[in-house]
C-alpha positions in Angstrom: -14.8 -47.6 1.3 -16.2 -44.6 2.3 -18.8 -43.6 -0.6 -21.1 -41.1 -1.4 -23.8 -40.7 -4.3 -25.5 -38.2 -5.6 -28.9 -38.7 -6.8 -28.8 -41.5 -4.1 -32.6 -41.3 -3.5 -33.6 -41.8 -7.2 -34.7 -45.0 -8.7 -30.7 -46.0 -9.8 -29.4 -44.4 -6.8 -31.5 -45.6 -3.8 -31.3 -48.9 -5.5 -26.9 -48.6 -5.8 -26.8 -47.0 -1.7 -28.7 -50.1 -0.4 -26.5 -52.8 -2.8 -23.1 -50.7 -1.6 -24.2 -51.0 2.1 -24.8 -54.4 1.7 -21.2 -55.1 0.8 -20.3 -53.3 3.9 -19.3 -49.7 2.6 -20.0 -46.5 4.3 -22.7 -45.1 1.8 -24.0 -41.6 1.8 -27.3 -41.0 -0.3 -26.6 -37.1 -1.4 -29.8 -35.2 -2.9 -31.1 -31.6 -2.3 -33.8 -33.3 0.2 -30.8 -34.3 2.3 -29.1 -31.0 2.2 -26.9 -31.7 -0.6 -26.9 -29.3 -3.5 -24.7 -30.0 -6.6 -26.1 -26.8 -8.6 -25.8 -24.0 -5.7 -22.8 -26.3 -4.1 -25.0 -26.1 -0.6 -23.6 -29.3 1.4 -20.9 -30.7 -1.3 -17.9 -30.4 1.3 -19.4 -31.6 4.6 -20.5 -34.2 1.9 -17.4 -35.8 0.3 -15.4 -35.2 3.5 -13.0 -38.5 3.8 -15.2 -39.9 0.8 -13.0 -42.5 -1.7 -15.6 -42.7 -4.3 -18.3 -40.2 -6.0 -21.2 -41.8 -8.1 -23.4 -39.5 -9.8 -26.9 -40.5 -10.9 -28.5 -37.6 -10.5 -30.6 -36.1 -13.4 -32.0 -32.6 -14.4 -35.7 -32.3 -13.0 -36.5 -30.5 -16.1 -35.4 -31.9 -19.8 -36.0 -28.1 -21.6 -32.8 -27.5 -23.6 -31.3 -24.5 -22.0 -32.5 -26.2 -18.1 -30.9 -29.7 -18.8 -27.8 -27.7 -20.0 -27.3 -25.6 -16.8 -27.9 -28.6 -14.8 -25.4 -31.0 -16.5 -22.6 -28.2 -17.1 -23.3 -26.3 -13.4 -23.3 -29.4 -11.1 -20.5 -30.9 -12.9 -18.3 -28.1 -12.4 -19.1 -27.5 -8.6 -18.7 -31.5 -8.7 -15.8 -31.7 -9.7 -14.0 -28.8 -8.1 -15.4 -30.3 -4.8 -13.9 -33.2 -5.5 -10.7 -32.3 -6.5 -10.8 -30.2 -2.9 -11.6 -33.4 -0.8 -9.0 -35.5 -2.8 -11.7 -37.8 -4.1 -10.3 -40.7 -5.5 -12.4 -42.1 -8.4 -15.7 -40.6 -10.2 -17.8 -42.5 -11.9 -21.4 -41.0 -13.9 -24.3 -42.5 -15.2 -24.8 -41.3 -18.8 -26.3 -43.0 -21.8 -25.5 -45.4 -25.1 -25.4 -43.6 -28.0 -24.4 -39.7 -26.5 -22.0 -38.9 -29.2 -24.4 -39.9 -31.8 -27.5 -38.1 -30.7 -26.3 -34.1 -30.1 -29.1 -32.9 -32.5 -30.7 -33.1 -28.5 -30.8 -30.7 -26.3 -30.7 -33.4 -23.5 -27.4 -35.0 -24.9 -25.6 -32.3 -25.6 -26.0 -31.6 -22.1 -25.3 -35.1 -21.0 -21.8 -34.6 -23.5 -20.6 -31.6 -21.7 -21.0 -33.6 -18.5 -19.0 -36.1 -19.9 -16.4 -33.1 -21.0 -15.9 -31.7 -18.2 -15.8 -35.2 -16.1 -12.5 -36.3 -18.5 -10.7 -33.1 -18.2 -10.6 -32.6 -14.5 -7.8 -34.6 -13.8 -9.7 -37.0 -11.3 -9.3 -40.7 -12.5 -12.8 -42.1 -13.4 -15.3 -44.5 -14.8 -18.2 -43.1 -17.1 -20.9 -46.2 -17.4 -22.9 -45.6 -20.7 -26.2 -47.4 -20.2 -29.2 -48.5 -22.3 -32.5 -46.6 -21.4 -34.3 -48.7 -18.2 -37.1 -50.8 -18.7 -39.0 -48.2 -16.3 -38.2 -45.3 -18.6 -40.5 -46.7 -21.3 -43.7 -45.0 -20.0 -41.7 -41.5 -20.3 -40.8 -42.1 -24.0 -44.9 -43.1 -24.6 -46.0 -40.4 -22.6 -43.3 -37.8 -24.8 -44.4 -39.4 -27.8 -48.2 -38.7 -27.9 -50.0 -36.1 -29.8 -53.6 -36.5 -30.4 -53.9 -40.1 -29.0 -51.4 -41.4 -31.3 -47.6 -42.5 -30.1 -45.7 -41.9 -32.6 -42.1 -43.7 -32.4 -39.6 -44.6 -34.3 -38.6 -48.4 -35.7 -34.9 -48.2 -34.7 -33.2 -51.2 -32.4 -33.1 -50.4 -29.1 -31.3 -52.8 -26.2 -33.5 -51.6 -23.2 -32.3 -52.9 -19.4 -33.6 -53.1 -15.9 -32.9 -50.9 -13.5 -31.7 -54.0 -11.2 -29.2 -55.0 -13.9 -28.1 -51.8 -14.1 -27.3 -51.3 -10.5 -25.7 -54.6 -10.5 -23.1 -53.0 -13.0 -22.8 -49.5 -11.3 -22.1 -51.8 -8.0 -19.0 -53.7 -9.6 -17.4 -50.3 -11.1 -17.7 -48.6 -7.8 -16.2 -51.2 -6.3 -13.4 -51.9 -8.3 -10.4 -49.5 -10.1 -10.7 -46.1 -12.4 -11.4 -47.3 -15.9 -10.6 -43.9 -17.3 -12.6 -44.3 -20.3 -16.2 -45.6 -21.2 -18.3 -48.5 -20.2 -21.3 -49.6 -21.8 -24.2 -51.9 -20.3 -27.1 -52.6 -22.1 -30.2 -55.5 -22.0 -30.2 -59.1 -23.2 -32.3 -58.1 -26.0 -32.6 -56.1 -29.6 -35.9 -55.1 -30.0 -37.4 -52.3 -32.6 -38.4 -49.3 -30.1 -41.8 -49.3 -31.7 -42.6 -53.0 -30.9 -41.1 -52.3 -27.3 -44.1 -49.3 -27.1 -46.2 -51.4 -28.2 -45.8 -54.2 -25.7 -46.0 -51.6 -23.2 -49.0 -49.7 -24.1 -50.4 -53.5 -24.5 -49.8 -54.8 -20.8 -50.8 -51.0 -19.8 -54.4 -51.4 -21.7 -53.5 -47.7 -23.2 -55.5 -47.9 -26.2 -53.4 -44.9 -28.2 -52.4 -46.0 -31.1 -48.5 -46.6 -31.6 -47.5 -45.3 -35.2 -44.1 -46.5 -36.4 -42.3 -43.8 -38.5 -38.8 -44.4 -39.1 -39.5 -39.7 -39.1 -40.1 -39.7 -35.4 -36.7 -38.2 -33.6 -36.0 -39.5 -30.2 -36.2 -36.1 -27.7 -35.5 -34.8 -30.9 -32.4 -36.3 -32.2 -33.1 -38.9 -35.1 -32.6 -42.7 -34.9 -31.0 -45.5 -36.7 -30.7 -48.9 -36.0 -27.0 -48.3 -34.3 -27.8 -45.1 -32.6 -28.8 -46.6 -29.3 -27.8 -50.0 -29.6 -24.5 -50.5 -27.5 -21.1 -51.8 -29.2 -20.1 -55.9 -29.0 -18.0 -55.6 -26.1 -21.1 -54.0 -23.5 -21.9 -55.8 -20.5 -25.3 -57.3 -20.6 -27.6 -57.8 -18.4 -29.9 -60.7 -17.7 -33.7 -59.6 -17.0 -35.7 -59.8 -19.9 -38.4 -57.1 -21.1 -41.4 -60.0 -21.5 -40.5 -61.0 -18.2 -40.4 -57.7 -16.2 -43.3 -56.1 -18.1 -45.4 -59.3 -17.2 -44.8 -58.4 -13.4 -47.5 -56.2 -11.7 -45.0 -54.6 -9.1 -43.7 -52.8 -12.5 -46.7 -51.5 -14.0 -46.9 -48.5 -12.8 
């Protein structure tokens, strides 16, 4: 297949370029830095010329409310109609477990309306709902600390490595529109807090991690389901312990 994905040099998409090629598809890795624009359109058509499949991974470079919302709402519009231009034949995004239930955020309200306009287009597709990545943790400790404190909440979370995640996004690129939602999360529940903590542990970051079942999540608030991924996700198989023990991630 031919194949092109945007957001392809990021840490999910450089990762799901080199894992398509490998299979023997025809991969383009789309990103402003290679002349591909999804917000101003710049380089969309020469883009998905002849292209089968669209994967978007791409995220906002800035997570302010009304930024993340013109990101989400503008690129999937010019997306879309692109698409439906070049006869694209299946899209499948990258969003997040537990969208629906956390719209009190700026960030997944945004992420919703992506989702929005993604069903109503008329393009058959595959949204993937994931987990957050093992190598997203530092950006919730560094978001949650004020005054050398981390303060997080004690809600389950199902955390997964990028690797397992790519693994997934391979197999529904690969195979038939699902037209409905995926979800993929990690092998293990773990309270978010104790996840911070093992993280700020391996990372010698002496903050102190405060559990307060208060703390809101990039400002939506958290319960024990909210990000935890129904019975029928696909899991992966890398273990937080395990990766966080590795010095190639700690960083």
């Amino acid at each position: 297949m031919k194949i092109t994905v945007i957001g392809g040099t990021g840490l999910i998409g450089s990762k799901l370029v080199n894992s398509l090629k490998n299979l023997g598809h025809e991969v383009l890795a789309a990103s402003p830095n290679s002349g591909v624009n999804t917000l101003t359109g710049e380089g969309l058509d020469k883009a998905l010329e002849n292209v089968d499949v669209v994967v978007d991974v791409a995220n906002s470079p800035s997570f302010a409310d009304d930024d993340v919302m013109n990101f989400f709402k503008t690129s999937g519009e010019n997306l879309m109609a692109a698409e439906k231009k070049a006869g694209v034949n299946h899209h499948i995004a990258l969003s997040v477990v537990g969208t629906e239930r956390l719209q009190e955020s700026g960030y997944f309200r945004a992420k919703q309306v992506q989702e929005d306009i993604i069903k109503s287009a008329g393009i058959p597709y595959s949204i993937v709902h994931s987990t957050q990545f093992f190598e997203f943790v530092g950006g919730i400790v560094h978001s949650s600390t004020v005054d050398n404190k981390i303060l997080v909440s004690p809600a389950l979370i199902q955390p997964i490595a990028s690797d397992d995640v790519v693994k997934a996004m391979t197999a529904v690129t690969i195979g038939e529109p699902k037209n409905t939602t995926v979800e993929i999360g990690g092998p293990d529940k773990i309270k978010l807090s104790d996840l911070v903590k093992k993280y700020t542990t391996i990372m010698k970051n002496t903050d102190e991690v405060v559990s307060n079942t208060e703390a809101t999540y990039f400002g939506a608030p958290l319960n024990d389901s909210t990000l935890i991924p129904n019975d029928d996700a696909k899991l992966g198989t890398i273990h937080y312990d395990e990766w966080i023990s590795n010095p190639d991630n700690q960083r």
